[in-house]
LOKOL-334079 format. One record per residue: residue in one letter; x, y, z of N, C-alpha, C in turn. Coordinates in nm, 4 decimals. Example, Ala and Ser with C-alpha at 12.3 -4.5 7.8 and 13.67 -1.06 7.14 Angstrom:
LOKOL-334079
aa,neast,nnorth,nup,caeast,canorth,caup,ceast,cnorth,cup
A,1.3190,-0.5690,0.7800,1.2300,-0.4500,0.7800,1.3200,-0.3300,0.7800
S,1.2850,-0.2250,0.7080,1.3670,-0.1060,0.7140,1.2900,0.0030,0.7870
This chain:
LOKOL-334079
aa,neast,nnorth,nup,caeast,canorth,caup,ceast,cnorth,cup
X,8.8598,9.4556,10.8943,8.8438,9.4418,10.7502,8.7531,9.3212,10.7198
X,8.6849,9.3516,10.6536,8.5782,9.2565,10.5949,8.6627,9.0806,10.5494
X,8.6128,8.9748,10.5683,8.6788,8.8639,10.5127,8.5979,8.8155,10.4768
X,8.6239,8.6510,10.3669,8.5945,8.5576,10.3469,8.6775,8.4543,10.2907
X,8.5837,8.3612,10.3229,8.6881,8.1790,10.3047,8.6047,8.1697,10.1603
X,8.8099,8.0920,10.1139,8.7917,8.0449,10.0295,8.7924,7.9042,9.9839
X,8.6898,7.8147,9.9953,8.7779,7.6778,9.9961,8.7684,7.6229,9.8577
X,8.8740,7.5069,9.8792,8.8872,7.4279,9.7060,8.9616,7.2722,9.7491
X,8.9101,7.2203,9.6335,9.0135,7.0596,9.6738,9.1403,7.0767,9.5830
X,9.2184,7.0209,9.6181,9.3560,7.0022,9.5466,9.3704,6.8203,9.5868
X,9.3778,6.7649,9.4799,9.4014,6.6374,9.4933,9.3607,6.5684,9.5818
X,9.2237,6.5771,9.6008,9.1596,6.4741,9.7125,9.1389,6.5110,9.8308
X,9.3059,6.6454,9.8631,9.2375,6.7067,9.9733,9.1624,6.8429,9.9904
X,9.1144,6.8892,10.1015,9.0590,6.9735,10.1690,9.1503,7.0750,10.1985
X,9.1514,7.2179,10.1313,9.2503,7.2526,10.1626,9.1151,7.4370,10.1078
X,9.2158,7.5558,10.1766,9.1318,7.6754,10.1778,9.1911,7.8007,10.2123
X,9.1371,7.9068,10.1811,9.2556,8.0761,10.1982,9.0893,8.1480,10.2609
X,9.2041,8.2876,10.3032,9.1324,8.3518,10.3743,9.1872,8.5316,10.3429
X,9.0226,8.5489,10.2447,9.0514,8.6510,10.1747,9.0009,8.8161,10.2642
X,9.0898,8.8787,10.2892,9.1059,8.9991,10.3717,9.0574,9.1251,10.2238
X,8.9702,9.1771,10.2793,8.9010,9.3018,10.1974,8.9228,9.4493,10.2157
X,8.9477,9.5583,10.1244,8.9697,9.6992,10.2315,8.8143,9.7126,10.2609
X,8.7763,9.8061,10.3157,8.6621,9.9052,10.3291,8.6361,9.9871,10.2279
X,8.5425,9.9117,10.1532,8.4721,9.9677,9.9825,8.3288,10.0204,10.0178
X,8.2609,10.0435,9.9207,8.1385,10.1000,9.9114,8.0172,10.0165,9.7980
X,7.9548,9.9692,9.8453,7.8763,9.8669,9.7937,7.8882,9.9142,9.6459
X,7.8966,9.7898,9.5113,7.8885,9.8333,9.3925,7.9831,9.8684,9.3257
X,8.1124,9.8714,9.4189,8.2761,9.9045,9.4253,8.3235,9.8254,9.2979
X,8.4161,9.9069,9.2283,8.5064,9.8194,9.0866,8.5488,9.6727,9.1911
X,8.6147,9.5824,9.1074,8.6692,9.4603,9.1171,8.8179,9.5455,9.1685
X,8.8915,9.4643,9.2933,8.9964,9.5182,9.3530,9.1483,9.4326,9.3111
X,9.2571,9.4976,9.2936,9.3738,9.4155,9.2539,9.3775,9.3240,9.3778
X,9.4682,9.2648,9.3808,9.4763,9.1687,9.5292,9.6131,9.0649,9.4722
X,9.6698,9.0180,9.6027,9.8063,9.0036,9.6341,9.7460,8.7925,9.6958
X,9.8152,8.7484,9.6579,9.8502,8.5939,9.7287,9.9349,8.6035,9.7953
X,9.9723,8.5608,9.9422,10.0495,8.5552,10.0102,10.0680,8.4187,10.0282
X,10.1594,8.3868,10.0176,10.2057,8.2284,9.9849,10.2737,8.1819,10.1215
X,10.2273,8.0631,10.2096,10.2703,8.0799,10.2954,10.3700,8.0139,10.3519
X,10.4237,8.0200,10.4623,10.5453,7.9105,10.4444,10.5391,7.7641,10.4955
X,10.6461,7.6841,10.4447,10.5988,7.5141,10.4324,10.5801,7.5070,10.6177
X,10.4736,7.4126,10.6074,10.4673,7.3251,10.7519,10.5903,7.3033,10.7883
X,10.6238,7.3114,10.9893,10.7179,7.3137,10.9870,10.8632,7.3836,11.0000
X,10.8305,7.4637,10.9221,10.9829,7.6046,10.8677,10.9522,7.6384,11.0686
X,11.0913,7.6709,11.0888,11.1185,7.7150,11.2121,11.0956,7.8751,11.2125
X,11.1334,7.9778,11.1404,11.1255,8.0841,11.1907,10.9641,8.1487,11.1526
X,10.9394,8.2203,11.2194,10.8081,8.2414,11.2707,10.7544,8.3715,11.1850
X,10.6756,8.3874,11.0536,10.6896,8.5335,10.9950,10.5409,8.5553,11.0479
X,10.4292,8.4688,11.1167,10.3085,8.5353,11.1319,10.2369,8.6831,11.1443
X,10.3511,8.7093,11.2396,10.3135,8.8985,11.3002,10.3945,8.9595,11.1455
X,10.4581,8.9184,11.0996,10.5010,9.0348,10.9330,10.3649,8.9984,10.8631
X,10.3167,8.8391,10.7961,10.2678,8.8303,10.7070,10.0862,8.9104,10.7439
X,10.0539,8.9187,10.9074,9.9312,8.9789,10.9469,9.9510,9.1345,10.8962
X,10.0800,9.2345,10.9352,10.0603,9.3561,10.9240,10.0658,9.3730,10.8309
X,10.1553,9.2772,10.6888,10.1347,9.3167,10.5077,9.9739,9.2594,10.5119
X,9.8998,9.2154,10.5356,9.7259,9.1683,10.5040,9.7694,9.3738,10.5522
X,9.7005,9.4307,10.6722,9.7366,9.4905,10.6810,9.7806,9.6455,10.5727
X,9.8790,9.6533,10.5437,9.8875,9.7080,10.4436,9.8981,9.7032,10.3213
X,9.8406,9.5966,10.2872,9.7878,9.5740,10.1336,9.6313,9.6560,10.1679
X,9.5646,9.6034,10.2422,9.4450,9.6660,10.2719,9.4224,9.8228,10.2802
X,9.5291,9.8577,10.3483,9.5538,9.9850,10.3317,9.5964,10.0954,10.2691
X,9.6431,10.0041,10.1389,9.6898,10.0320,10.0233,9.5976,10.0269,9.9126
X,9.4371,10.0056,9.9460,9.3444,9.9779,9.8777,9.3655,9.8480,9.7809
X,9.3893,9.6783,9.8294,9.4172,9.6010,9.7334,9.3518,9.4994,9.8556
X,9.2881,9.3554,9.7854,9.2551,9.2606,9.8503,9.3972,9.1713,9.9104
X,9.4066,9.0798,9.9998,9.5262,8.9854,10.0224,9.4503,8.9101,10.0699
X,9.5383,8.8157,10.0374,9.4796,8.6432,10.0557,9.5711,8.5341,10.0811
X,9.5519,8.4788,10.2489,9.6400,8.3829,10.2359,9.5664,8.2314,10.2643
X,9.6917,8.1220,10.2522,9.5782,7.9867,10.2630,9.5884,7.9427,10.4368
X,9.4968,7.9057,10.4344,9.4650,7.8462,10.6187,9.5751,7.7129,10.5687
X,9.6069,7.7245,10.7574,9.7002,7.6125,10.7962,9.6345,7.4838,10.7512
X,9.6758,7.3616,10.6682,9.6588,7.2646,10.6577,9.5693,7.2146,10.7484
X,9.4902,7.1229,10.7810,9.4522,7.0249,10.9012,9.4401,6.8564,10.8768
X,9.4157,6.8581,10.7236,9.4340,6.6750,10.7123,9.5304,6.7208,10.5570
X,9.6133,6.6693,10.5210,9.6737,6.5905,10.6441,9.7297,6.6454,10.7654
X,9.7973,6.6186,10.8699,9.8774,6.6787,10.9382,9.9782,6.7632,10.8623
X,10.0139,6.8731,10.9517,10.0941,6.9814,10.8808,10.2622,6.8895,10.8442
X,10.2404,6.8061,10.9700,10.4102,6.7535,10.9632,10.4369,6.6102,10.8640
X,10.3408,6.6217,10.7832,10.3006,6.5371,10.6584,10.3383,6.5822,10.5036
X,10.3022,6.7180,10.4999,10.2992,6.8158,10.3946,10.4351,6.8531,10.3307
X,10.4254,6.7966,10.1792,10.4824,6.8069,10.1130,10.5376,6.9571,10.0534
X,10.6626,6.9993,10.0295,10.6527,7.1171,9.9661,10.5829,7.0675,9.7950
X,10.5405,6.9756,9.7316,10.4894,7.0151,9.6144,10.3469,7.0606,9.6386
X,10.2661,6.9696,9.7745,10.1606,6.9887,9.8338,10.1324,7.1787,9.8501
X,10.1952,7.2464,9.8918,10.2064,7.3919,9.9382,10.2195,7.4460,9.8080
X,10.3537,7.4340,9.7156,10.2802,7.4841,9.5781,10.1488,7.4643,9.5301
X,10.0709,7.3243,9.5072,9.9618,7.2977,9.4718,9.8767,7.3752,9.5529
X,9.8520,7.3905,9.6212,9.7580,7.4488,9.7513,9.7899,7.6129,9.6793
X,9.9067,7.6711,9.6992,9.9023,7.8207,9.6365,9.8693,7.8525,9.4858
X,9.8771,7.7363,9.3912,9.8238,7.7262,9.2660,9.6857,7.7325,9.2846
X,9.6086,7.6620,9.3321,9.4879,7.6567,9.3543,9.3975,7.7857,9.4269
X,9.4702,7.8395,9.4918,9.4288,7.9465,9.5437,9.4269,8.0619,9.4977
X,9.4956,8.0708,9.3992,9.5433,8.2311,9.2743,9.4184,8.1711,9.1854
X,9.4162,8.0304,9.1418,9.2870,8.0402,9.0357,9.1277,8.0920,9.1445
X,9.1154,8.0689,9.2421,9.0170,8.1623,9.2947,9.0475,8.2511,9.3084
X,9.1338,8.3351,9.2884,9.1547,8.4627,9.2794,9.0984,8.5193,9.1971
X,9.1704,8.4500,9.0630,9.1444,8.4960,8.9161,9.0001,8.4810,8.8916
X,8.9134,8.4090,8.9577,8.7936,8.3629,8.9160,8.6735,8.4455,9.0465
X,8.7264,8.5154,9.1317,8.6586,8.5719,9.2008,8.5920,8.7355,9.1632
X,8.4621,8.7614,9.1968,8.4034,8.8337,9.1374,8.4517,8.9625,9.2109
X,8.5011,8.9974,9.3625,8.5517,9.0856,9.4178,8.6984,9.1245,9.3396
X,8.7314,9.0583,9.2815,8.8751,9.0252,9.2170,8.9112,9.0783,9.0807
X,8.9979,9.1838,9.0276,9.0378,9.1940,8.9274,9.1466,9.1214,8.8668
X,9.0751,9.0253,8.7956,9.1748,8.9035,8.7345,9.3095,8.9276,8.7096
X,9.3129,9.0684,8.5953,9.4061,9.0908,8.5576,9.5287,9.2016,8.6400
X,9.4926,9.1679,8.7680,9.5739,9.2422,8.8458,9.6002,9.1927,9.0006
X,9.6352,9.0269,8.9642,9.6505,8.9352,9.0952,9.8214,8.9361,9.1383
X,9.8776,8.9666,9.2235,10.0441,8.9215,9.2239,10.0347,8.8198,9.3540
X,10.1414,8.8106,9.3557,10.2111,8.7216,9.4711,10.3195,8.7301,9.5150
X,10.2871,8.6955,9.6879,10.4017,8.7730,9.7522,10.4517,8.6220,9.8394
X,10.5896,8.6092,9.8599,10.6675,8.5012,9.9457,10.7761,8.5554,10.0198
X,10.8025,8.5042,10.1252,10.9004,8.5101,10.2367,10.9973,8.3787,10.2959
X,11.1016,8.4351,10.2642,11.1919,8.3389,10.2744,11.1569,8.1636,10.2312
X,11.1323,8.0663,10.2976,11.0780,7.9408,10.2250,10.9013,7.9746,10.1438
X,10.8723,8.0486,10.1692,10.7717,8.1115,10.1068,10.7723,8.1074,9.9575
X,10.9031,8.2029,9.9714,10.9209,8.2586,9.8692,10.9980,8.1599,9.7515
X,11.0188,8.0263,9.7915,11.0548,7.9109,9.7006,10.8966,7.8765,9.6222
X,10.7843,7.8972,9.6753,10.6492,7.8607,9.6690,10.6005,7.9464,9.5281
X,10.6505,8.0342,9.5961,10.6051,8.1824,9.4975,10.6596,8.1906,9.3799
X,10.8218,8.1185,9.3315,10.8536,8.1557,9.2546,10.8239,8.0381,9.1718
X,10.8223,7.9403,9.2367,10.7346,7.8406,9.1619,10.6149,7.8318,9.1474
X,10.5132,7.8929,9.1620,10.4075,7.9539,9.0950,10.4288,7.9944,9.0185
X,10.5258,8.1184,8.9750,10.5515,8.2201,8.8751,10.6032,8.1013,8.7537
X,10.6152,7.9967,8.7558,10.6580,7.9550,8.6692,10.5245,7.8095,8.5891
X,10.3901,7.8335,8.6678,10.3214,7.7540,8.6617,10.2305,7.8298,8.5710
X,10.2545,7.9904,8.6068,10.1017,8.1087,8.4788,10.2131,8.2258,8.4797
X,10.1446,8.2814,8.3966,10.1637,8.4042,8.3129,10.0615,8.5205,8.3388
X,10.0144,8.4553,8.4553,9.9026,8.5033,8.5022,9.9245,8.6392,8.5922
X,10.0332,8.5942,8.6635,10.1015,8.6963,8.7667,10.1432,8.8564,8.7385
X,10.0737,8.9274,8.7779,10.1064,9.0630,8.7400,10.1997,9.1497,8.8240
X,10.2041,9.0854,8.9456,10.3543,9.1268,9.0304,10.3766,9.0066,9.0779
X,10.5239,9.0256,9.1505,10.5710,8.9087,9.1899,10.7111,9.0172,9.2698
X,10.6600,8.9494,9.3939,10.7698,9.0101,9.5734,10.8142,8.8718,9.6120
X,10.9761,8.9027,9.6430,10.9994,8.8322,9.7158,11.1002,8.8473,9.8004
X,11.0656,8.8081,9.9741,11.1545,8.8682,10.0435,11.2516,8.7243,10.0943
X,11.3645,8.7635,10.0753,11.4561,8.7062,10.1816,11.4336,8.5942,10.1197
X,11.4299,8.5725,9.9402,11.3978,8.4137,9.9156,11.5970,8.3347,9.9183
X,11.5527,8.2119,9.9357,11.6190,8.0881,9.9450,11.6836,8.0076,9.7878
X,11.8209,7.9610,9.7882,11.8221,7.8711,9.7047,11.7822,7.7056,9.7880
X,11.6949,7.6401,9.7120,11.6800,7.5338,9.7787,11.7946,7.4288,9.8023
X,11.8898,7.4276,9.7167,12.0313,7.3502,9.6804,12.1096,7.3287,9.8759
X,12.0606,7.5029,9.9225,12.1534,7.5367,9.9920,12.0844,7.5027,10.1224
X,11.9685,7.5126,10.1034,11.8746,7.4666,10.2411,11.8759,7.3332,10.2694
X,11.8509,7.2570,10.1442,11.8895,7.1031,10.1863,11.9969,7.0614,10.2298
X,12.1368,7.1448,10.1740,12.2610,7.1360,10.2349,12.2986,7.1169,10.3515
X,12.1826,7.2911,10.4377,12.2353,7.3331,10.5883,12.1076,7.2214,10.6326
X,12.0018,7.1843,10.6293,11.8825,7.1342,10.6918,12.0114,6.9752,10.7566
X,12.0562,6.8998,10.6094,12.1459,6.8250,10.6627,12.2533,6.8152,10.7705
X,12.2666,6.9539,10.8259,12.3275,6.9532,10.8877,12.3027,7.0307,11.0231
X,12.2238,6.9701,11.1288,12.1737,7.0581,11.2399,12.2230,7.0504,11.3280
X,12.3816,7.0219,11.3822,12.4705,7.0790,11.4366,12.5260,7.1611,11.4284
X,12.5255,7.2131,11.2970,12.5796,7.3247,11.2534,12.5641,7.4646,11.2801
X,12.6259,7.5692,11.3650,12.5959,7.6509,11.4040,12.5226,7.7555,11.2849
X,12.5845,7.7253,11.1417,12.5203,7.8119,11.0472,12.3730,7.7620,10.9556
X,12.3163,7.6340,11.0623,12.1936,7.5533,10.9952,12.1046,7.6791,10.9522
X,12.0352,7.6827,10.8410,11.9652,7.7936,10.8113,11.8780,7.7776,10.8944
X,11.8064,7.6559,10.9340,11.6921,7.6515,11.0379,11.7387,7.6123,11.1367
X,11.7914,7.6831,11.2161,11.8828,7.6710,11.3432,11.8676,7.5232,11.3851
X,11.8695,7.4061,11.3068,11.8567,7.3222,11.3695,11.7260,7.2459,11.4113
X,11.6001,7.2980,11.3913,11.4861,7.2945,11.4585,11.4353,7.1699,11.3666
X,11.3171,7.1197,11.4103,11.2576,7.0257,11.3465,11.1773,7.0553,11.2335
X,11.1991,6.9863,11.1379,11.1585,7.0149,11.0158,11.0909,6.8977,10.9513
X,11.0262,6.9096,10.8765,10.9270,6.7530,10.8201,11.0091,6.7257,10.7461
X,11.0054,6.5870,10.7087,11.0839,6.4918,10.6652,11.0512,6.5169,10.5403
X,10.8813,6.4874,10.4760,10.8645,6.5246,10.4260,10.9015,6.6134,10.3047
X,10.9160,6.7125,10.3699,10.9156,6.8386,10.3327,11.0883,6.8361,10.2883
X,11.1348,6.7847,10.3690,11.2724,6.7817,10.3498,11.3134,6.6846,10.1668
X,11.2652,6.6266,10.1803,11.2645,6.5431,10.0808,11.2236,6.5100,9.9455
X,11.1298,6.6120,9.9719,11.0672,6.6748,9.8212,11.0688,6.8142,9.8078
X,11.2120,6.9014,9.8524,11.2647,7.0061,9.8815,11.2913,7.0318,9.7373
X,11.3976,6.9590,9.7624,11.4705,6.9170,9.6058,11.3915,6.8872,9.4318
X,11.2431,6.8630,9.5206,11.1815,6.8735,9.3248,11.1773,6.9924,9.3130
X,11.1739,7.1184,9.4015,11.1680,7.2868,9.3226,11.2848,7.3142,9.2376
X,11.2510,7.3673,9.1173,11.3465,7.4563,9.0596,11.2899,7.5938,9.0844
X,11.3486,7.6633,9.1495,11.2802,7.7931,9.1294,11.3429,7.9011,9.0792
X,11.5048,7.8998,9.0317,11.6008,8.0309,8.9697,11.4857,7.9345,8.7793
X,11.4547,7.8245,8.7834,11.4209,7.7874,8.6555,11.2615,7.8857,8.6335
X,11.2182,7.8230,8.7274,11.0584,7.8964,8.7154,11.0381,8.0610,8.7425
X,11.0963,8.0787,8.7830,11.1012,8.2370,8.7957,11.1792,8.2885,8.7109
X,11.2699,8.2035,8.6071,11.3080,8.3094,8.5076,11.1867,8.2822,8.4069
X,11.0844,8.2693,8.3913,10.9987,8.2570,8.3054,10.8934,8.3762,8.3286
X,10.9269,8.4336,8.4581,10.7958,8.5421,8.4597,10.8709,8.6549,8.4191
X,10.7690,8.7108,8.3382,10.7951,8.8656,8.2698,10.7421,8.9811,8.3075
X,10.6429,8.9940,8.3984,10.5903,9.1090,8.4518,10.6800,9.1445,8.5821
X,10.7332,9.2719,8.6306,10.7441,9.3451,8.7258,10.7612,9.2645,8.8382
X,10.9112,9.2519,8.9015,10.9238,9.1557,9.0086,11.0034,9.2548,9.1179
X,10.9762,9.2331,9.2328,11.0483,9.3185,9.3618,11.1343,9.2211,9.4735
X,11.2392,9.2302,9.5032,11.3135,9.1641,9.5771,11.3925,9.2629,9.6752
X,11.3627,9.1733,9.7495,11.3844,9.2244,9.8822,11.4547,9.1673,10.0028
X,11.5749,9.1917,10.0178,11.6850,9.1402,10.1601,11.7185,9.1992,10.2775
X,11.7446,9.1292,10.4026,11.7752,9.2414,10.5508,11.9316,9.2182,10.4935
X,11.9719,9.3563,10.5144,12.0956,9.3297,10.5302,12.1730,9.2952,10.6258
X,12.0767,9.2932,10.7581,12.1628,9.1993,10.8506,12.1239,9.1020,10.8979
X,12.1229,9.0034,10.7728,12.0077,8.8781,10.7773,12.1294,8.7907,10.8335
X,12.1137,8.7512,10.9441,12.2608,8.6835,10.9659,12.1876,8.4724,10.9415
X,12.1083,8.4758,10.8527,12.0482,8.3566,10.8237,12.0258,8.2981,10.6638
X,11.9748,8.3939,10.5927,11.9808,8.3743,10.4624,12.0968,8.5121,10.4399
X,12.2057,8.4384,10.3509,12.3368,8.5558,10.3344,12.2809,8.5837,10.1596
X,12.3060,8.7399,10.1366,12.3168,8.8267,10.0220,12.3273,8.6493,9.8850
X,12.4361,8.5745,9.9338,12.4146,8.4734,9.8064,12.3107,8.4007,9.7513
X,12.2035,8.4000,9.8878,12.1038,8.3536,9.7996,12.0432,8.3925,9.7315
X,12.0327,8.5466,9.7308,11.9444,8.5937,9.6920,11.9988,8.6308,9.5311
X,12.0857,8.6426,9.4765,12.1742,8.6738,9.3633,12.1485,8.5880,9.2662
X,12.0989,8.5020,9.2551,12.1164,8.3755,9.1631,11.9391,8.4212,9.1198
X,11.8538,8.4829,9.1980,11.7635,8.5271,9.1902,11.7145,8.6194,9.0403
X,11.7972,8.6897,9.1047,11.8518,8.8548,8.9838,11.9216,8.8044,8.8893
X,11.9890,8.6939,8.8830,12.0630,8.6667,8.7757,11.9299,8.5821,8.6866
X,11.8494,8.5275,8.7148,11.7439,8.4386,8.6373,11.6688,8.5500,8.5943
X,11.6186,8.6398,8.6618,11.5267,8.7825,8.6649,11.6109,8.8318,8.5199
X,11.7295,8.8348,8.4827,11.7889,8.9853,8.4045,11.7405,8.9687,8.2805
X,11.6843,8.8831,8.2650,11.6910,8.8630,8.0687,11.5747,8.8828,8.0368
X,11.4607,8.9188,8.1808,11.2867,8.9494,8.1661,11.2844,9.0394,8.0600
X,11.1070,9.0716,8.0229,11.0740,9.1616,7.9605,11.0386,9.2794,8.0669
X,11.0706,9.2681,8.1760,11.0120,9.3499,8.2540,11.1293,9.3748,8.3825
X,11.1327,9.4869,8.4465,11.2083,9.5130,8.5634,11.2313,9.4774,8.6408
X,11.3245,9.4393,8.7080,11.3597,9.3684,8.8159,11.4209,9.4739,8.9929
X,11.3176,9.4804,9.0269,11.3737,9.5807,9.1708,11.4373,9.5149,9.2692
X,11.5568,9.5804,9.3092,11.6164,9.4771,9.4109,11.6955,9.5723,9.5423
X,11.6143,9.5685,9.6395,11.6050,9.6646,9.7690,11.6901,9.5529,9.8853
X,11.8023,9.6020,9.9238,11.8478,9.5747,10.0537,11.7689,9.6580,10.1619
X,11.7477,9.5818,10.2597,11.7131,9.6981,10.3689,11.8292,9.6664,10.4910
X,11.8814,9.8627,10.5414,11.9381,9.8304,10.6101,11.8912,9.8422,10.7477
X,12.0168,9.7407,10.8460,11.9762,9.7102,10.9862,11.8975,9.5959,11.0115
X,11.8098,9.5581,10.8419,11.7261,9.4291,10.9213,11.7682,9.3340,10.9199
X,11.7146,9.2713,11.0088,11.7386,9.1073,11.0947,11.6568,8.9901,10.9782
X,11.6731,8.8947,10.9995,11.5870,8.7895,10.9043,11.4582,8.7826,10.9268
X,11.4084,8.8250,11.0353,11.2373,8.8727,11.0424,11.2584,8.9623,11.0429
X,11.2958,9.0595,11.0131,11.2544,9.2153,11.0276,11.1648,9.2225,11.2031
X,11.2408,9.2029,11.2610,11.2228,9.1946,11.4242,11.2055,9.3624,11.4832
X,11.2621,9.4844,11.4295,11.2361,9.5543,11.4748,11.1279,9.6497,11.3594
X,11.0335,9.6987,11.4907,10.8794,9.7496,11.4113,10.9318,9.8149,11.2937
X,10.9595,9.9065,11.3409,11.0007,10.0654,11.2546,11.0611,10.0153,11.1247
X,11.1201,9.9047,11.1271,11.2103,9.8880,10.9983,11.1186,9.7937,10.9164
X,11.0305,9.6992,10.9933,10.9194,9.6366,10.9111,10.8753,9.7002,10.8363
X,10.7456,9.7491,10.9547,10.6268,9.8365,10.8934,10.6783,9.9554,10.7371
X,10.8035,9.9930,10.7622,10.8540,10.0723,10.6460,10.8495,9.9714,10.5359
X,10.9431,9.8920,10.5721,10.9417,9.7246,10.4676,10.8059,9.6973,10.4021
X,10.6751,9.7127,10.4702,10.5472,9.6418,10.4284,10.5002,9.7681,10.3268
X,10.4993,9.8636,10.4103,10.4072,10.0158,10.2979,10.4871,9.9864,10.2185
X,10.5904,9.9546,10.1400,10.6880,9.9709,10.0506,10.6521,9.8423,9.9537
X,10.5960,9.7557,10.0245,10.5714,9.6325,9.9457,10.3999,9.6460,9.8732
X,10.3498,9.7236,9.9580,10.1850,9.7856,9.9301,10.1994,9.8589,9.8454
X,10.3068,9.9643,9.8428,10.3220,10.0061,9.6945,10.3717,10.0120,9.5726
X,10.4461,9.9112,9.5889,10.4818,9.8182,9.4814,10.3542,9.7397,9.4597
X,10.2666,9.6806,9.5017,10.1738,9.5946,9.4370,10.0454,9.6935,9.4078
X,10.0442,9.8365,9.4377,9.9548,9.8947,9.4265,9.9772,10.0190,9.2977
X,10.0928,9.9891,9.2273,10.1396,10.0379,9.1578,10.0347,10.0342,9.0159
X,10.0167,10.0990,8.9295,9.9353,10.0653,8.8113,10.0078,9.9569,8.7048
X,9.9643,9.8246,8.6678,9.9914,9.7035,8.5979,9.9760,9.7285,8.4573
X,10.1049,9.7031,8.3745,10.0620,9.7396,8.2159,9.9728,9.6483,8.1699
X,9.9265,9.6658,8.0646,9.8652,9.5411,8.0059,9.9223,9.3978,7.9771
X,9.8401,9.3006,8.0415,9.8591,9.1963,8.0712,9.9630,9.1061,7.9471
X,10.0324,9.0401,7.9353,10.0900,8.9795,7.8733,9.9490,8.8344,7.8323
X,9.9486,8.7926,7.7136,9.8500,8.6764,7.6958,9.8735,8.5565,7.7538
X,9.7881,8.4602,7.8399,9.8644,8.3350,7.9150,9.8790,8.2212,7.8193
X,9.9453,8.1825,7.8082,10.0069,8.0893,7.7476,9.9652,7.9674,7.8129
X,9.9507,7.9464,7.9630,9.8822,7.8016,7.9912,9.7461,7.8283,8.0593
X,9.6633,7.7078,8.0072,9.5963,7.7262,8.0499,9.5567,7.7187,8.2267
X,9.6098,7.6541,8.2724,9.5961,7.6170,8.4000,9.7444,7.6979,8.4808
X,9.7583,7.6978,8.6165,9.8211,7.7592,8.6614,9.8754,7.6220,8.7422
């Protein structure tokens, strides 16, 4: 699939995404396209091989996806989670402003700490015309288990995590910022997530209910917290391709200017 880099500064730093194209025909309309928000420097469990095969089938779903390249200054084990929001803010306004790009038909997609990123975006524009999120997190509860990495039920088994990151965990609100988006939202849990349990995800749907817009909320069964086995992914991803490939009502007016 055709690519290109996108770069931009965010506060002094150097920071950039990497926009995945389907196979068009020169002269082609402007294409919807998806942000994939990625997860904080750090996070122990590993979604690379999911977030490559959704590029993948977003593409194949006829829609652009776009995610941001790994940090390099500062060091990743430096990086702030407000840093990673800013960085995914910055990267949806090249979206919106890209000429391959149909403005009014950008969403965003997050995975598990991802998906803390994502929903705090959703609460930065009005811009968002879908909004996925799999296997998202209350942060309350991550700082809880992170504190505790003896703990056989540490959400991040314990693993090393930036301090950082740990520490400015706690400025997200995200059941706050995500009850502010009104367009078409999809949620999505393994049901045999033996890592993030069914509670986090509830407080989710409960901020979601009072939208102007629908709230989808898909258990899948048999899966694991990566969706570790193919068959149950790959079903997982076409399903998420067509949800974002779905036709978008007319845009709601943005209310801020900046995202």
């Amino acid at each position: 699939m055709p690519q290109e880099q996108l770069d931009f500064a965010v506060g002094g730093r150097h920071a950039g995404a990497t926009l995945w194209l389907p196979e068009t025909e020169a002269g082609a309309e402007p294409l919807p396209a998806v942000l994939i928000c990625p997860q904080p420097p750090a996070a122990v469990h590993d979604f690379t091989a999911l977030v490559a095969e959704l590029r993948t089938a977003l593409n194949d779903a006829g829609l652009a996806a776009a995610s941001l390249n790994p940090p390099a200054n500062p060091p990743q084990a430096d990086a702030t989670i407000t840093d990673c929001v800013d960085d995914a803010s910055a990267a949806f306004r090249q979206l919106l402003l890209h000429d391959k790009i149909e403005g009014d038909r950008v969403g965003v997609f997050g995975v598990e700490l991802g998906a803390l990123i994502a929903a705090a975006l959703a609460g930065r524009t009005d811009r968002i015309a879908r909004l996925c999120l799999l296997g998202p997190v209350t942060n309350t509860e991550v700082l809880s288990r992170i504190a505790k990495p003896d703990s056989s039920a540490a959400l991040l088994d314990g693993g090393a995590v930036s301090e950082s990151l740990v520490d400015t965990l706690g400025t997200l609100t995200p059941l706050k910022e995500v009850a502010t988006h009104q367009r078409p939202t999809l949620i999505i849990h393994a049901a045999a997530d033996k890592i993030v349990a069914l509670p986090h995800v509830e407080p989710y749907l409960e901020a979601l209910a009072g939208g102007a817009s629908p709230t989808r909320f898909e258990l899948v069964a048999r899966a694991d917290h990566t969706f570790s086995d193919l068959d149950i992914r790959t079903a997982c991803l076409a399903r998420i391709g067509s949800f974002f490939s779905e036709t978008i009502a007319t845009p709601l007016p943005d209310r801020r200017a900046e995202t």
